[in-house]
C-alpha positions as CSV (number, residue, x, y, z in Angstrom):
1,X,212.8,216.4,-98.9
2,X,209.4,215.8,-101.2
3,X,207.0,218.6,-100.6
4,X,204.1,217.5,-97.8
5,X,201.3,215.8,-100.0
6,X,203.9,214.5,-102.7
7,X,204.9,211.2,-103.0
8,X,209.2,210.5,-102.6
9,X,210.2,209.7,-106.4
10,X,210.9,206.0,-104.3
11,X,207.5,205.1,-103.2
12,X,206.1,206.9,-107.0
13,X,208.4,203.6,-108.8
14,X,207.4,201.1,-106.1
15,X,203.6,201.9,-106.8
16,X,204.0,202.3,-110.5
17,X,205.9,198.5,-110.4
18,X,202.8,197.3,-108.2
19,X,200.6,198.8,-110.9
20,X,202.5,197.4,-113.8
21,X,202.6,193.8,-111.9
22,X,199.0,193.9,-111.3
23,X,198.0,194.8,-114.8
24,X,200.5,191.8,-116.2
25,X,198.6,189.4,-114.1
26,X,195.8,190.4,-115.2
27,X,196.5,189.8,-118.7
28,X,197.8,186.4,-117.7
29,X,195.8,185.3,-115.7
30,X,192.1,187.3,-116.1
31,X,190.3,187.2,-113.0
32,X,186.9,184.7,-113.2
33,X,184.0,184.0,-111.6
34,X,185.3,181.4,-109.2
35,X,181.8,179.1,-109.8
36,X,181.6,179.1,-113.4
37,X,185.4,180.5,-114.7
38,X,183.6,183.3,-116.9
39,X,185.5,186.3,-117.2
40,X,184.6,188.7,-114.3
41,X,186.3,190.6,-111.8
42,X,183.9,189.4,-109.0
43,X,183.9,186.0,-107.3
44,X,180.5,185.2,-108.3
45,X,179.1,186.3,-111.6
46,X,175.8,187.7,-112.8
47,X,174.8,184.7,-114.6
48,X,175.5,182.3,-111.5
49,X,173.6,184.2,-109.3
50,X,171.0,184.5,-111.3
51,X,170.8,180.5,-111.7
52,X,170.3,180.0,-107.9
53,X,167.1,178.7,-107.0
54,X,166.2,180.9,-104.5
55,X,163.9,179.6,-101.7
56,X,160.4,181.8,-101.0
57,X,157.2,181.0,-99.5
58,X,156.0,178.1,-99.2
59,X,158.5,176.8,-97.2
60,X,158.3,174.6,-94.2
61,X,158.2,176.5,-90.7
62,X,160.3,173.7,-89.1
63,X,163.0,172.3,-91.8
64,X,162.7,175.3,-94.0
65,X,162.2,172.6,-96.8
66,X,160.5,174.0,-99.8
67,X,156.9,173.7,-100.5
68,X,154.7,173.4,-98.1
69,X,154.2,175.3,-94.5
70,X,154.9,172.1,-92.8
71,X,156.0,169.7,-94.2
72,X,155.2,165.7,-94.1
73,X,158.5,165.1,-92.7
74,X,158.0,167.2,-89.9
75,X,154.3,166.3,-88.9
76,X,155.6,162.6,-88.6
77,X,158.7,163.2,-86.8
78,X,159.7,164.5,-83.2
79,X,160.6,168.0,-82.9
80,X,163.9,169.6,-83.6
81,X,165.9,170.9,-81.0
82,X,166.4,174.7,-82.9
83,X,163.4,176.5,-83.4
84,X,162.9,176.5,-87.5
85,X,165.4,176.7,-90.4
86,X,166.1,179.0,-92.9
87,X,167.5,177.7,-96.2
88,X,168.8,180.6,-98.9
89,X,168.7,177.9,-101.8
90,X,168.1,174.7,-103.1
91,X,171.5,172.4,-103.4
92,X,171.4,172.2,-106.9
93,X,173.2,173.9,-110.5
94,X,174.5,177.0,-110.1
95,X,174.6,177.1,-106.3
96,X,176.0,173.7,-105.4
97,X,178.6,174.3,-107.6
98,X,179.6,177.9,-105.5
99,X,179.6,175.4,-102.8
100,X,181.3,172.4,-103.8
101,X,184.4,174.8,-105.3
102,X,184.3,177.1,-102.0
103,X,184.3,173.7,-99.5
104,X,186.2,171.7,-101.8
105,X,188.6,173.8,-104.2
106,X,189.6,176.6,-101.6
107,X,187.9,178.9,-103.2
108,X,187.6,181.5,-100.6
109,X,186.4,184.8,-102.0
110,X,182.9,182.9,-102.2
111,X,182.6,183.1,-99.1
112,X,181.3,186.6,-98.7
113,X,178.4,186.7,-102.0
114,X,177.4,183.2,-100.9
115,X,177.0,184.4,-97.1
116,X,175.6,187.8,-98.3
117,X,173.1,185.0,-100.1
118,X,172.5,183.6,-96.7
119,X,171.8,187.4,-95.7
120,X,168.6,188.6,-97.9
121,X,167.5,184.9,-97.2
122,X,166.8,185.4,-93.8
123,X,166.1,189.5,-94.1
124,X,162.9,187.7,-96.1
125,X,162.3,185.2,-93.2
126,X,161.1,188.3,-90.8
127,X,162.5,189.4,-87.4
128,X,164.2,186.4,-86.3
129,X,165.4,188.7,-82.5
130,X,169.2,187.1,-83.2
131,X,171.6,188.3,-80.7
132,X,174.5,186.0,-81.8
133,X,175.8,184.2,-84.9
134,X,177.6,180.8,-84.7
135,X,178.7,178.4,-87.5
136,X,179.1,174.9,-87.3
137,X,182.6,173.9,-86.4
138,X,184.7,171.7,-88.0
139,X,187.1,169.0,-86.0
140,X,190.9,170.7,-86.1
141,X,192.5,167.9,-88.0
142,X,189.7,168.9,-90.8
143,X,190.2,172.4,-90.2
144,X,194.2,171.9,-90.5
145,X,193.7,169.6,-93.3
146,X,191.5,172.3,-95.2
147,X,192.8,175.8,-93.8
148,X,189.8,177.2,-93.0
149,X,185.8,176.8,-91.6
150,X,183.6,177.4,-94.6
151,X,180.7,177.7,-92.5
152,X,182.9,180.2,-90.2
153,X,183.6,182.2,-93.8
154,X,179.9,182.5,-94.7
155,X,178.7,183.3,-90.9
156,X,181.0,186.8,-91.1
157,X,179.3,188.5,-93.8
158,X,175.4,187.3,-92.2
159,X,176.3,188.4,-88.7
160,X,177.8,192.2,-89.9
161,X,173.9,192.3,-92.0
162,X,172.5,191.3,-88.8
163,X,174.7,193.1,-86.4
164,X,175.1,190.4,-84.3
165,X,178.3,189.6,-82.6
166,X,180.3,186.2,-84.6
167,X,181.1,183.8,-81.8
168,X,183.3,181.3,-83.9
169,X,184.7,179.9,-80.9
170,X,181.3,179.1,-78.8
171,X,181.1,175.3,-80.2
172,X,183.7,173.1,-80.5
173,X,183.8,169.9,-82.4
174,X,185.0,167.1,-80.0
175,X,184.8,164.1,-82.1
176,X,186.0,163.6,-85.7
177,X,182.8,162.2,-87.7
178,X,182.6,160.7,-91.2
179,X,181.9,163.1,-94.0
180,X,178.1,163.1,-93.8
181,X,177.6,163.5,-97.3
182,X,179.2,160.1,-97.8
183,X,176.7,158.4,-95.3
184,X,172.9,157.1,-95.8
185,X,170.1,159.5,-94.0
186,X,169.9,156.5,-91.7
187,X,173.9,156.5,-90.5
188,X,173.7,160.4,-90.1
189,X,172.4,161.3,-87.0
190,X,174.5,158.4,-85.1
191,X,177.6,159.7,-86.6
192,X,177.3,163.6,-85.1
193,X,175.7,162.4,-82.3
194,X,178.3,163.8,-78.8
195,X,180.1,165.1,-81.9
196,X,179.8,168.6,-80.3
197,X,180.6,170.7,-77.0
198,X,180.1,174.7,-76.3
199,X,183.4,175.9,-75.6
200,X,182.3,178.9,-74.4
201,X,178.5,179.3,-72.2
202,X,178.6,182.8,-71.4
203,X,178.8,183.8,-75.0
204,X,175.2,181.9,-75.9
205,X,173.8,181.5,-72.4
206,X,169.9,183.6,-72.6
207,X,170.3,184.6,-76.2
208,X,168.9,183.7,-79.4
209,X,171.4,181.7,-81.3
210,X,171.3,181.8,-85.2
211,X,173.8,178.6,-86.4
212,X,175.1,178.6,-89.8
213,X,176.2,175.8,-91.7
214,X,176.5,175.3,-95.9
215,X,174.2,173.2,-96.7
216,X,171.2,172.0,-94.4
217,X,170.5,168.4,-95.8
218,X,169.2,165.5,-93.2
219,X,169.7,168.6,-90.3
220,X,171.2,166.5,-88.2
221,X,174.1,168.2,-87.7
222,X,172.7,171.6,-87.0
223,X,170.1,169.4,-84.6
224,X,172.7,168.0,-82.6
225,X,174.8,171.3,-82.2
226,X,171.0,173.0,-81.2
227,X,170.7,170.5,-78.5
228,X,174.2,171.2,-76.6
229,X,173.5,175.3,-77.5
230,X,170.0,175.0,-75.7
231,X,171.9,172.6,-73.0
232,X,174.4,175.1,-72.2
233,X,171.5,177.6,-71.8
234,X,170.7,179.6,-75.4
235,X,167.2,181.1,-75.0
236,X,166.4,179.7,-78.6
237,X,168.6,178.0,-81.8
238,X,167.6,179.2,-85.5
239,X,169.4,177.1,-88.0
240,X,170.5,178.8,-91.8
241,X,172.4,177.2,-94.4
242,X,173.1,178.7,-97.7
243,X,171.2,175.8,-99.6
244,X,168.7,173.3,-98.6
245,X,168.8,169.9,-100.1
């Protein structure tokens, strides 16, 4: 029997032929930055974050838009269902590509910088009073298709900062809609509209709702979901994407 506090001579090989294994993947395949495939042993490098363009005053109150408090947009149209949005980034170089290769390419492990991104954006947006985080949902033959919810993925790491529950099951997606990045601003808000349900009132009912999605483009999408949130009885809807564009 191995003294208390040693290691059997068993478990000592096993961990040295993990060890060993680990280091010859490493050689062969060197872990990158999963944006830009630098060398690095995190998922998003240095240099990439550094590229984002980060979002800061002025920014529209409404549509979180860059550049001015309100924007033209919003003085001209009617009001949005959620209270304002919050927009880490604009949807261009460094950052669209985090988000294209997370969405698109399964790369996962950018999920949690990209949502910690998320994070410090809306730590700088003041006291928002959020008592639960949901993200957008995707329709299951999307989410089978693709394995996973990237706006579930980014929500985790921005409701532990906020230390707000993560309801990932209080909206459903009851219709399958066309990919709205292939559609004209025009076709967008017809093709999510009755797109969603809440699955589950009580867990939004008389709180403030923050919704996360990736990217916050026409805001459509995060409209329509604030409308059946705010039906089903959420005090208020804040919207937050990790870009804006």
């Amino acid at each position: 029997m191995c003294p208390v506090g040693h290691p059997s001579p068993v478990r000592a090989i096993v961990g040295s032929a993990r060890f060993l294994v680990a280091g010859l993947l490493d050689v062969a395949f060197p872990p990158k930055c999963h944006a830009c495939g630098r060398l690095d042993t995190r998922p998003l490098c240095d240099a990439c974050r550094a590229a984002f363009a980060d979002i800061h005053p002025p920014a529209c109150v409404r549509c979180g838009s860059p550049g001015a408090d309100l924007c033209r947009s919003c003085r001209e149209r009617p009001p949005f269902r959620f209270e304002r949005a919050v927009g880490a980034g604009s949807f261009e170089g460094a950052l669209r590509a985090a988000i294209l290769r997370l969405k698109y390419h399964g790369r996962v492990r950018l999920a949690e910088p990209l949502g910690d991104y998320l994070a410090e954006a809306l730590g700088r947006a003041g006291d928002l009073g959020i008592e639960v985080v949901a993200p957008v949902p995707l329709h299951w033959s999307r989410l089978r298709q693709r394995g996973f919810n990237q706006s579930e993925l980014l929500a985790r790491p921005v409701a532990a900062a906020l230390g707000a529950p993560l309801e990932a099951g209080a909206l459903r997606r009851i219709r399958r809609t066309r990919a709205q990045a292939l559609l004209r601003a025009s076709e967008r808000e017809r093709n999510v509209r009755g797109a969603f349900a809440v699955a589950r009132p009580e867990a939004v009912r008389g709180r403030r709702v923050l919704l996360v999605d990736d990217v916050l483009t026409t805001l459509h999408t995060v409209d329509e979901c604030a409308r059946v949130l705010m039906e089903a009885g959420a005090h208020a809807v804040v919207a937050a994407g990790v870009a804006h564009g």
